[in-house]
PyMOL Python script that loads the backbone (N, CA, C, O; Angstrom):
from pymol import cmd

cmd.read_pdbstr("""\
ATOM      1  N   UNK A   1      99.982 114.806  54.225  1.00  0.00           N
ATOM      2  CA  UNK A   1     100.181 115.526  55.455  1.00  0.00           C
ATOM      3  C   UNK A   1     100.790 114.569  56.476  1.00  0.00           C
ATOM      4  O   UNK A   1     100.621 113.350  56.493  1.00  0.00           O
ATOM      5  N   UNK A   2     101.643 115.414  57.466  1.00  0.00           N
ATOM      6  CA  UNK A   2     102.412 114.189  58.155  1.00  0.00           C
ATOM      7  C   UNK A   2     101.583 114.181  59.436  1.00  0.00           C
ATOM      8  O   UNK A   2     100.908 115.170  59.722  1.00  0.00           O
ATOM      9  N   UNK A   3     101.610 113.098  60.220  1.00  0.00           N
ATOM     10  CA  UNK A   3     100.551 113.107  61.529  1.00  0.00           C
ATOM     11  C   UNK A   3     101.806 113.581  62.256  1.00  0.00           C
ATOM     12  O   UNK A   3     103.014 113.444  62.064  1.00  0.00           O
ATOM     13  N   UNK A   4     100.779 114.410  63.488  1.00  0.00           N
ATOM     14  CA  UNK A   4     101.765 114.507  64.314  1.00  0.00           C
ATOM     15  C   UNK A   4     101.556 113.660  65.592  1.00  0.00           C
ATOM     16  O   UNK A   4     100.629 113.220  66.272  1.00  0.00           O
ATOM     17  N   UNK A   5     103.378 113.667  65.547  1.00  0.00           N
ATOM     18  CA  UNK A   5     103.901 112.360  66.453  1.00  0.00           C
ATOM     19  C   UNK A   5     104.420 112.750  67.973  1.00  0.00           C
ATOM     20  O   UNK A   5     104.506 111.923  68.881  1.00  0.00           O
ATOM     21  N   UNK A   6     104.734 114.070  68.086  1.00  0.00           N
ATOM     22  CA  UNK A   6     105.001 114.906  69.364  1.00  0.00           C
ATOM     23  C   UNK A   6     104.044 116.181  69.917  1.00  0.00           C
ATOM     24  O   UNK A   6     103.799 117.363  69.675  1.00  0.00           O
ATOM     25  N   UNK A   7     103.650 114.987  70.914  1.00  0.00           N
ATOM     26  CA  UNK A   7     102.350 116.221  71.798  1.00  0.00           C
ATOM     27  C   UNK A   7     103.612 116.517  73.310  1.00  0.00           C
ATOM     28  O   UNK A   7     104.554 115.975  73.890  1.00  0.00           O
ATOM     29  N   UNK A   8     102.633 117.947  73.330  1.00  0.00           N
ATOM     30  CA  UNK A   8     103.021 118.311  74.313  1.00  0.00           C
ATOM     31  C   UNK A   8     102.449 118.050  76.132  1.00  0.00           C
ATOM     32  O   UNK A   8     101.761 119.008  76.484  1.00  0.00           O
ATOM     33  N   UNK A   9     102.580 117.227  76.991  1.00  0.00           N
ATOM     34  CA  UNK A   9     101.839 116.644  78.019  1.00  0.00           C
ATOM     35  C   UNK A   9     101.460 118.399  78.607  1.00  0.00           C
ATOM     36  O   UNK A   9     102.330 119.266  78.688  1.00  0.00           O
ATOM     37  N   UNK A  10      99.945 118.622  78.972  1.00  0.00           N
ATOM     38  CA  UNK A  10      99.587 119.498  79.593  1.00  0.00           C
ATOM     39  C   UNK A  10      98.753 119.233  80.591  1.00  0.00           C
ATOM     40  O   UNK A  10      97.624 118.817  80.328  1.00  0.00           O
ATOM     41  N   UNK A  11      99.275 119.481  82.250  1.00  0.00           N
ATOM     42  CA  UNK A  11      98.608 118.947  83.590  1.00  0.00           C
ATOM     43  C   UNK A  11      97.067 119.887  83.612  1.00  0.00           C
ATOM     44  O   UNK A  11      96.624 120.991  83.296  1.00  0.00           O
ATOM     45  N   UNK A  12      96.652 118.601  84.213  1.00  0.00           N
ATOM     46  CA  UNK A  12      95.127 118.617  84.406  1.00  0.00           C
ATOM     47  C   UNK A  12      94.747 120.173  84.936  1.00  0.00           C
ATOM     48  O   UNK A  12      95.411 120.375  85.952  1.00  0.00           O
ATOM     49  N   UNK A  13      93.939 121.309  84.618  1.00  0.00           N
ATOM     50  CA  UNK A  13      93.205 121.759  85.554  1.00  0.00           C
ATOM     51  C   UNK A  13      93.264 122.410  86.835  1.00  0.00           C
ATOM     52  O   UNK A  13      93.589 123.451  87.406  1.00  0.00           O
ATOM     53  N   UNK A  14      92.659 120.966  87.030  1.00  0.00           N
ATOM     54  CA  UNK A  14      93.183 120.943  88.522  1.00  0.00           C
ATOM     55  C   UNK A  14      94.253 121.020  89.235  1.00  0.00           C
ATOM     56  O   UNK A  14      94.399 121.237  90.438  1.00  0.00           O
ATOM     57  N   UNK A  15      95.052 120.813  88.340  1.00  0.00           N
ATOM     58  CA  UNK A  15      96.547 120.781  89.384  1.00  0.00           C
ATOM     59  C   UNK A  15      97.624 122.325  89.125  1.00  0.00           C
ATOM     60  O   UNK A  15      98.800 122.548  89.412  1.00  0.00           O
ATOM     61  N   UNK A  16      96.421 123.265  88.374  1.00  0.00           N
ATOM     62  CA  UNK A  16      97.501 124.475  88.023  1.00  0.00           C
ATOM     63  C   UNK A  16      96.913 125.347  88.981  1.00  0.00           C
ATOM     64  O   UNK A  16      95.705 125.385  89.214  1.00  0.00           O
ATOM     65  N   UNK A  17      97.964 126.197  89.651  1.00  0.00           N
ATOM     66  CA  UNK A  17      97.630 126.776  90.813  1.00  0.00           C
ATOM     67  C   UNK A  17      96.977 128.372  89.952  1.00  0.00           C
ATOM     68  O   UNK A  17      97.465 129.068  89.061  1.00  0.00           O
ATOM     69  N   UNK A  18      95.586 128.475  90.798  1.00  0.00           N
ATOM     70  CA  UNK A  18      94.960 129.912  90.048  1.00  0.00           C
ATOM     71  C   UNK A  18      96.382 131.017  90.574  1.00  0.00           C
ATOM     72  O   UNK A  18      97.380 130.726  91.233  1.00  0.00           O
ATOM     73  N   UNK A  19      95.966 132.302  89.985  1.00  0.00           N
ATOM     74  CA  UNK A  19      97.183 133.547  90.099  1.00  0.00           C
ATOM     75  C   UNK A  19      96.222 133.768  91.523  1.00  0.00           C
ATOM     76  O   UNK A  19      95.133 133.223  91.703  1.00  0.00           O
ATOM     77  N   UNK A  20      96.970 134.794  92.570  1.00  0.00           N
ATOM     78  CA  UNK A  20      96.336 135.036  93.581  1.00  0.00           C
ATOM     79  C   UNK A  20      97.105 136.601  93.862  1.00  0.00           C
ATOM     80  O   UNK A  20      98.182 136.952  93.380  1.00  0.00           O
ATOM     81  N   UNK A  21      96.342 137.290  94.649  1.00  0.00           N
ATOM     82  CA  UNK A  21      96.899 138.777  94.707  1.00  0.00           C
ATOM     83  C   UNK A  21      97.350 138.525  96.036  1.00  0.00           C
ATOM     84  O   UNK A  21      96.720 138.028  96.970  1.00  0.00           O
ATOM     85  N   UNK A  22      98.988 139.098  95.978  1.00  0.00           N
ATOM     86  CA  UNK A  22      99.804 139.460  96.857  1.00  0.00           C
ATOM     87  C   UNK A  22      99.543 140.222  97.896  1.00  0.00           C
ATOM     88  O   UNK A  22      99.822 140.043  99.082  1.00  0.00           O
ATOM     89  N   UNK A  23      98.747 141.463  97.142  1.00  0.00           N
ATOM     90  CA  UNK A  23      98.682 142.179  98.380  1.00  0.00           C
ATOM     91  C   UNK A  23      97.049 142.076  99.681  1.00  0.00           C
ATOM     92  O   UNK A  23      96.742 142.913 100.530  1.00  0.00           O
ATOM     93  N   UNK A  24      96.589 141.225  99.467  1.00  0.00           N
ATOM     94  CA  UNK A  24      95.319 140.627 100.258  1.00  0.00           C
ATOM     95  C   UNK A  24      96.343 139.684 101.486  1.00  0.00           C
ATOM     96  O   UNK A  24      97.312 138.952 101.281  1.00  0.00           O
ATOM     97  N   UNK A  25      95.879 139.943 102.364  1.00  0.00           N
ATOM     98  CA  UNK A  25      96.125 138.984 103.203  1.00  0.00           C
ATOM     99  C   UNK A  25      95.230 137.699 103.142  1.00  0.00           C
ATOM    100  O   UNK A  25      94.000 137.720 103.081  1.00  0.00           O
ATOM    101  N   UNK A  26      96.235 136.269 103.175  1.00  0.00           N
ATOM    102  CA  UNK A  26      95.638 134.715 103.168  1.00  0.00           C
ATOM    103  C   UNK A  26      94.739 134.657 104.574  1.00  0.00           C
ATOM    104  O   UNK A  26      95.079 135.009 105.704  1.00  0.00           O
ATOM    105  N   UNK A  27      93.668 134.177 104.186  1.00  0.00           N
ATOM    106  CA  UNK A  27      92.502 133.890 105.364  1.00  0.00           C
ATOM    107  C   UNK A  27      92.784 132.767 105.805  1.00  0.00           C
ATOM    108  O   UNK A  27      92.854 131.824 105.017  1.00  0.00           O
ATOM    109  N   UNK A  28      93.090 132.526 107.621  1.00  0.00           N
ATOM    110  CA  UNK A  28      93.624 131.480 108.792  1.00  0.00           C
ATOM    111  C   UNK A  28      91.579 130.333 107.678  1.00  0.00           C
ATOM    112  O   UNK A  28      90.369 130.522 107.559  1.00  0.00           O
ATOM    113  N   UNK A  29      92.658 129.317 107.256  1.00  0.00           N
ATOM    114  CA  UNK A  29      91.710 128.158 107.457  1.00  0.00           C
ATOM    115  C   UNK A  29      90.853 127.721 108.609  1.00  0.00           C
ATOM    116  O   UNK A  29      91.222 127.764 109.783  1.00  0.00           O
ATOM    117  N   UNK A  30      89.269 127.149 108.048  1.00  0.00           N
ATOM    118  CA  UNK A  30      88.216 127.737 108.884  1.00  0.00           C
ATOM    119  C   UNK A  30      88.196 126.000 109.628  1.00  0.00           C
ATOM    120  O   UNK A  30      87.959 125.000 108.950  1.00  0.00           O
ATOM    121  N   UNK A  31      88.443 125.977 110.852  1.00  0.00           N
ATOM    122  CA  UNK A  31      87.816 124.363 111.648  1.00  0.00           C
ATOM    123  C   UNK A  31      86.272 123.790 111.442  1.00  0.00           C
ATOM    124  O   UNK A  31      85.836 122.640 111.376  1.00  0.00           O
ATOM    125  N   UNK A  32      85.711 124.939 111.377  1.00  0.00           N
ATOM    126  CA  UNK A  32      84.074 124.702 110.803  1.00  0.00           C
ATOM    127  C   UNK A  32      84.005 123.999 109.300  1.00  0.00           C
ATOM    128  O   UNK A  32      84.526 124.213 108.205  1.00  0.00           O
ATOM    129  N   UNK A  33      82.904 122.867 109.961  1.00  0.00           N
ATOM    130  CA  UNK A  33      82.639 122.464 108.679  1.00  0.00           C
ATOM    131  C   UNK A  33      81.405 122.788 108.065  1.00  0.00           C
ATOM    132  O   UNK A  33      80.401 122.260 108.543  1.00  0.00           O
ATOM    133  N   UNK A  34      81.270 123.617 107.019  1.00  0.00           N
ATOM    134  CA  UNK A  34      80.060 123.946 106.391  1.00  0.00           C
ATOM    135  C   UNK A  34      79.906 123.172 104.977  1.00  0.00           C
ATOM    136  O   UNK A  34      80.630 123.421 104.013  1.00  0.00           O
ATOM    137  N   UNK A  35      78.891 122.219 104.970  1.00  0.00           N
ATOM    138  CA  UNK A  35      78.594 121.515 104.123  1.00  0.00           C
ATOM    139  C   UNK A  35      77.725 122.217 103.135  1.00  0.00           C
ATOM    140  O   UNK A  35      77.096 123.139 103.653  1.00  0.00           O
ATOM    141  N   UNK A  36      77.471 122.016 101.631  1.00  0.00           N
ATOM    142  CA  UNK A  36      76.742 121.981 100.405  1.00  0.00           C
ATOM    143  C   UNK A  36      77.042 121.639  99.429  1.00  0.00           C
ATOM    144  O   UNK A  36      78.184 121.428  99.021  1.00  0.00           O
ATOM    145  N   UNK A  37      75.530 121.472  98.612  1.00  0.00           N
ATOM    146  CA  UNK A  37      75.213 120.780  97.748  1.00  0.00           C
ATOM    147  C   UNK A  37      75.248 121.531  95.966  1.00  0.00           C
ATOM    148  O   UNK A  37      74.428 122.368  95.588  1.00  0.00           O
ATOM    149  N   UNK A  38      76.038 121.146  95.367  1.00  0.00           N
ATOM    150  CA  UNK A  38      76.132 121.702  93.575  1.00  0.00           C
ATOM    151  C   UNK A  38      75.391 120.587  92.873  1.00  0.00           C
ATOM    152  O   UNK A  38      75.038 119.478  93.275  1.00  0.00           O
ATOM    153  N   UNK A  39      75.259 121.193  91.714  1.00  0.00           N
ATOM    154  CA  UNK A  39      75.212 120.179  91.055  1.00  0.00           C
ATOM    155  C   UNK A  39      76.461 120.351  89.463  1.00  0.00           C
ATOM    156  O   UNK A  39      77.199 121.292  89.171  1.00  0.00           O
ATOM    157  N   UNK A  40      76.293 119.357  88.928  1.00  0.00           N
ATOM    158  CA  UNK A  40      77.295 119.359  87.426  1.00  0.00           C
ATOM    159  C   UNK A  40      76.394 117.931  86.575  1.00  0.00           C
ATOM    160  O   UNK A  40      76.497 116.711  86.710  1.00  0.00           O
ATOM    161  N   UNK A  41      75.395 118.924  85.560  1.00  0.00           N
ATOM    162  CA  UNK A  41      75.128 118.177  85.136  1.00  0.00           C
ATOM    163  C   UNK A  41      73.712 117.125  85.492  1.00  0.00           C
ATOM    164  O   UNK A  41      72.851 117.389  86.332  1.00  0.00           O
ATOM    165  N   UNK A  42      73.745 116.153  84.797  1.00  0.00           N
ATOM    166  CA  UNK A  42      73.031 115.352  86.370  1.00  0.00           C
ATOM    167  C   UNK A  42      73.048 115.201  87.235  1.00  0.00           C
ATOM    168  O   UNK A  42      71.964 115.038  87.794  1.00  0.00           O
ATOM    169  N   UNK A  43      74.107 115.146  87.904  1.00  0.00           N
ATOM    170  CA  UNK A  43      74.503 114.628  89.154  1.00  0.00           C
ATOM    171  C   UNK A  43      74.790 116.000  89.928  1.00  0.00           C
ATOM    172  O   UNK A  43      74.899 117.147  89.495  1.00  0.00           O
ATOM    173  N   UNK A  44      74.886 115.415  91.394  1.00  0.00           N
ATOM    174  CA  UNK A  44      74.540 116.059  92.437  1.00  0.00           C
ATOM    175  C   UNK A  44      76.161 115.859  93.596  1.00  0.00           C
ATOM    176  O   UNK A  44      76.601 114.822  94.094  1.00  0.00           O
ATOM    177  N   UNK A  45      76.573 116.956  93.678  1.00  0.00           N
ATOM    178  CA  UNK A  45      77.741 116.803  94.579  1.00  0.00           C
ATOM    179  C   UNK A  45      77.953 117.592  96.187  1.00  0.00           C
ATOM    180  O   UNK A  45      77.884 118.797  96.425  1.00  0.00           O
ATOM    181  N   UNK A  46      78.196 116.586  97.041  1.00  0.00           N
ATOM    182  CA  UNK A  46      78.445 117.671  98.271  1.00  0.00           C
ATOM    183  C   UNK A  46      79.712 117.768  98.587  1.00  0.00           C
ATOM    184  O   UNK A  46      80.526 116.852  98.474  1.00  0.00           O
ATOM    185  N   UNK A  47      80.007 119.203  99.115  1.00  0.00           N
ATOM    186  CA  UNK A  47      81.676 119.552  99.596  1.00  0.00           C
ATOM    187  C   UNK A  47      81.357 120.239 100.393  1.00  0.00           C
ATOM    188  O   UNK A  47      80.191 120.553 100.632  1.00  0.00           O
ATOM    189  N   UNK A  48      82.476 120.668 101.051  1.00  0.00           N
ATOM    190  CA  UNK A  48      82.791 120.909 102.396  1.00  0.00           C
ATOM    191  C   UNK A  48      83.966 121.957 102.219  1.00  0.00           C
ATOM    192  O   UNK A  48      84.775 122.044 101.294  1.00  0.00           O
ATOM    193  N   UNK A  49      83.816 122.844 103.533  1.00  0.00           N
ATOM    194  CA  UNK A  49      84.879 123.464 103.524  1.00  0.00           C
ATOM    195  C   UNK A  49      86.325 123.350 103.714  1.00  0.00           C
ATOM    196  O   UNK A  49      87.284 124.088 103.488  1.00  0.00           O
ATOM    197  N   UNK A  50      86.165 122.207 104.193  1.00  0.00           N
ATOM    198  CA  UNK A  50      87.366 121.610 105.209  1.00  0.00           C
ATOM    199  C   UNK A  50      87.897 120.936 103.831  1.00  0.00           C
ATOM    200  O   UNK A  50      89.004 120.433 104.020  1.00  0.00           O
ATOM    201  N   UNK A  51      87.477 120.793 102.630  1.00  0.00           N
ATOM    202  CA  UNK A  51      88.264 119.837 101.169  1.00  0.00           C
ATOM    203  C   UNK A  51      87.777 118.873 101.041  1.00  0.00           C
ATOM    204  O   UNK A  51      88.039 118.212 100.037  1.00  0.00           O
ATOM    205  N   UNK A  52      86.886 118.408 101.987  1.00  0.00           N
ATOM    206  CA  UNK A  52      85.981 117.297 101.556  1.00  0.00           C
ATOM    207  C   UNK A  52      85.251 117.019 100.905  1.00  0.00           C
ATOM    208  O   UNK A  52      84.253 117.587 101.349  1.00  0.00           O
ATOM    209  N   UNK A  53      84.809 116.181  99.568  1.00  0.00           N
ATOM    210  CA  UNK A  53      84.276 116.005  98.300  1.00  0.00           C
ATOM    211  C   UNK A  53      83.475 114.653  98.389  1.00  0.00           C
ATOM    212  O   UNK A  53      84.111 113.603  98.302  1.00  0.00           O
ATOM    213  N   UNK A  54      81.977 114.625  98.575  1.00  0.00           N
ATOM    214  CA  UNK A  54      81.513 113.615  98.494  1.00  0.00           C
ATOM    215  C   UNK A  54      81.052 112.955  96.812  1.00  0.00           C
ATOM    216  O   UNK A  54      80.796 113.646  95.825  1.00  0.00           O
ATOM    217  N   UNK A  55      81.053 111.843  96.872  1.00  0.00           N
ATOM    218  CA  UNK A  55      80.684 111.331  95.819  1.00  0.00           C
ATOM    219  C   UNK A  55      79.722 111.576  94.517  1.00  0.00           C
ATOM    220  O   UNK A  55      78.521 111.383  94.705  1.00  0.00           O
ATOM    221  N   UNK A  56      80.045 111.887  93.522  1.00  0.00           N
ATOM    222  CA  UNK A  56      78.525 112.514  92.321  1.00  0.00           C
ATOM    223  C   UNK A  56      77.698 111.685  92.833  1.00  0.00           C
ATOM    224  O   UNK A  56      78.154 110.612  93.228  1.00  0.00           O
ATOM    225  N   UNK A  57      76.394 111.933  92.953  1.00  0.00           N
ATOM    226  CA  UNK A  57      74.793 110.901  93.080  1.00  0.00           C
ATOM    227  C   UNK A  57      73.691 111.913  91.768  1.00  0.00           C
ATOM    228  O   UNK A  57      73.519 113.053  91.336  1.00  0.00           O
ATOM    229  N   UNK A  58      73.264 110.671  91.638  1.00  0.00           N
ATOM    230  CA  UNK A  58      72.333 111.359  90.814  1.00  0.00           C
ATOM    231  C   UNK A  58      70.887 111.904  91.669  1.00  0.00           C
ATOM    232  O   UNK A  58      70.040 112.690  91.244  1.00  0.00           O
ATOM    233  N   UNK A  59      70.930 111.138  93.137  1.00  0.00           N
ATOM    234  CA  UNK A  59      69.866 112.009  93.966  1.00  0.00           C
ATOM    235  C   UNK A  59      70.945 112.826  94.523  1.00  0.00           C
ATOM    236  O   UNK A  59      72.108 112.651  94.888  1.00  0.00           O
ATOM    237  N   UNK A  60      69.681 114.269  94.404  1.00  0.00           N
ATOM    238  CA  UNK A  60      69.846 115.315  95.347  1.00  0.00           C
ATOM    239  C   UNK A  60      70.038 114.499  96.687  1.00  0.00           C
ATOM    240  O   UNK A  60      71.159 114.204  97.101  1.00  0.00           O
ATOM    241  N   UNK A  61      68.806 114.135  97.371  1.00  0.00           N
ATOM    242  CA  UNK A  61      68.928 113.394  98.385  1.00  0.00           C
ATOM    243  C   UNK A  61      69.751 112.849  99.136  1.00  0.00           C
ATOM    244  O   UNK A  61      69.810 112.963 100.360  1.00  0.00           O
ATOM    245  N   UNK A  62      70.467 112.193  98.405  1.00  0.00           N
ATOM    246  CA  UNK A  62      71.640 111.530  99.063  1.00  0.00           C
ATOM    247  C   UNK A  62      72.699 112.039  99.186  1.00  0.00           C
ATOM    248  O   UNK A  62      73.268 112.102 100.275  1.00  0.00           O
ATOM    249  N   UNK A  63      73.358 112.677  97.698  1.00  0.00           N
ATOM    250  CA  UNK A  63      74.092 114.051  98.086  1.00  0.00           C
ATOM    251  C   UNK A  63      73.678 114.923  99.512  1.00  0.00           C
ATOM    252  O   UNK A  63      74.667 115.176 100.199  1.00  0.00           O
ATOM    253  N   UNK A  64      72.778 115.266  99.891  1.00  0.00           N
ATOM    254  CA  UNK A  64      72.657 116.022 100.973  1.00  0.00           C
ATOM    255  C   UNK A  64      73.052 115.279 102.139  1.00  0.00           C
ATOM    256  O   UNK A  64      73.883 115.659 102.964  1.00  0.00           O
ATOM    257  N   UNK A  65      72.365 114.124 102.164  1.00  0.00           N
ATOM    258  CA  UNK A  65      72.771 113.013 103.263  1.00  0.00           C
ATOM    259  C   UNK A  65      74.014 113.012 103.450  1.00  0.00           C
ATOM    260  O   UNK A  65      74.338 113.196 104.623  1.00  0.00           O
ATOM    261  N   UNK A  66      75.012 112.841 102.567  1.00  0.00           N
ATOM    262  CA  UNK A  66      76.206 112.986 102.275  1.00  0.00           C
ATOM    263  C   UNK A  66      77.292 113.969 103.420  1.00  0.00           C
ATOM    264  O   UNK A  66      78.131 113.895 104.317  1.00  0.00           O
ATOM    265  N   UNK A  67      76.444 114.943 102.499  1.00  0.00           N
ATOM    266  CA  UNK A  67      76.616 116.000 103.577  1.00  0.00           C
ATOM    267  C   UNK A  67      76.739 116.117 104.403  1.00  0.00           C
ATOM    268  O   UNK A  67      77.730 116.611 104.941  1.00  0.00           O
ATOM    269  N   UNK A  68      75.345 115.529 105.114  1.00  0.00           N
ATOM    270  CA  UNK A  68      74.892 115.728 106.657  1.00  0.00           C
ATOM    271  C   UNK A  68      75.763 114.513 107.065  1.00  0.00           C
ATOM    272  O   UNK A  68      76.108 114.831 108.203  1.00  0.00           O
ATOM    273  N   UNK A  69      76.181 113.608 106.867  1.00  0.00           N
ATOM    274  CA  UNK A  69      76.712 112.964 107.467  1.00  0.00           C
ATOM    275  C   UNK A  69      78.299 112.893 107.851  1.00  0.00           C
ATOM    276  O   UNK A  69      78.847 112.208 108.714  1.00  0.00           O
ATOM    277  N   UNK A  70      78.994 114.056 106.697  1.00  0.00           N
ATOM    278  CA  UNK A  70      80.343 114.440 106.802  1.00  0.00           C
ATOM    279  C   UNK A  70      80.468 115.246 108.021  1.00  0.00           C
ATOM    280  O   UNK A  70      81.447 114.922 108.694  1.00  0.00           O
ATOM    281  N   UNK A  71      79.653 116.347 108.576  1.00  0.00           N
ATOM    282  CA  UNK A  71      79.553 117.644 109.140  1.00  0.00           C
ATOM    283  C   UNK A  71      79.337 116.799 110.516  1.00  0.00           C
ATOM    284  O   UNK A  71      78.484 115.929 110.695  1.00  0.00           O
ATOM    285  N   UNK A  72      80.477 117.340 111.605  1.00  0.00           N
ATOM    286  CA  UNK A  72      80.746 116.749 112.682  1.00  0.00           C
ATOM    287  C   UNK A  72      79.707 117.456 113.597  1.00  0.00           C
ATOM    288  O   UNK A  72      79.316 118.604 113.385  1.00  0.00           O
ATOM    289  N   UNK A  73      79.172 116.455 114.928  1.00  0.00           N
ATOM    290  CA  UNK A  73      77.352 116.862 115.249  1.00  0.00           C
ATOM    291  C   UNK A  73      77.975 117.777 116.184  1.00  0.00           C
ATOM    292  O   UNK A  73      77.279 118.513 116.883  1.00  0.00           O
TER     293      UNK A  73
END
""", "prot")
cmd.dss("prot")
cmd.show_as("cartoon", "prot")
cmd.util.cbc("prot")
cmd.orient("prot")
């Protein structure tokens, strides 16, 4: 059997834009920052509305801190 020697490069994921419906009107981006906490796995992640992505932690805790400390007082 012959190996194969030509792959095809396929972008991450992340970088393929989801399909979106035309006929909805796009929602004015929000200045509020509303922070929370997911998890994936072990680890513990905080984001933001604004695109902000804090660091995996494996404490909840600090993830939240995270949080609280992104979110303008």
């Amino acid at each position: 059997m012959e190996p194969h020697t030509e792959a095809t490069l396929v972008p991450p994921l992340a970088s393929v834009p989801l399909p979106r419906d035309s006929s909805s009107a796009v929602p004015a981006p929000s200045t509020d920052h509303a922070t929370s906490t997911s998890e994936r796995g072990s680890f513990s992640l905080a984001a933001c509305t604004c695109g902000w992505r804090g660091p995996a932690r494996r404490s909840r805790d600090l993830a939240r801190k995270d949080a609280t400390g992104h979110a303008p007082e």
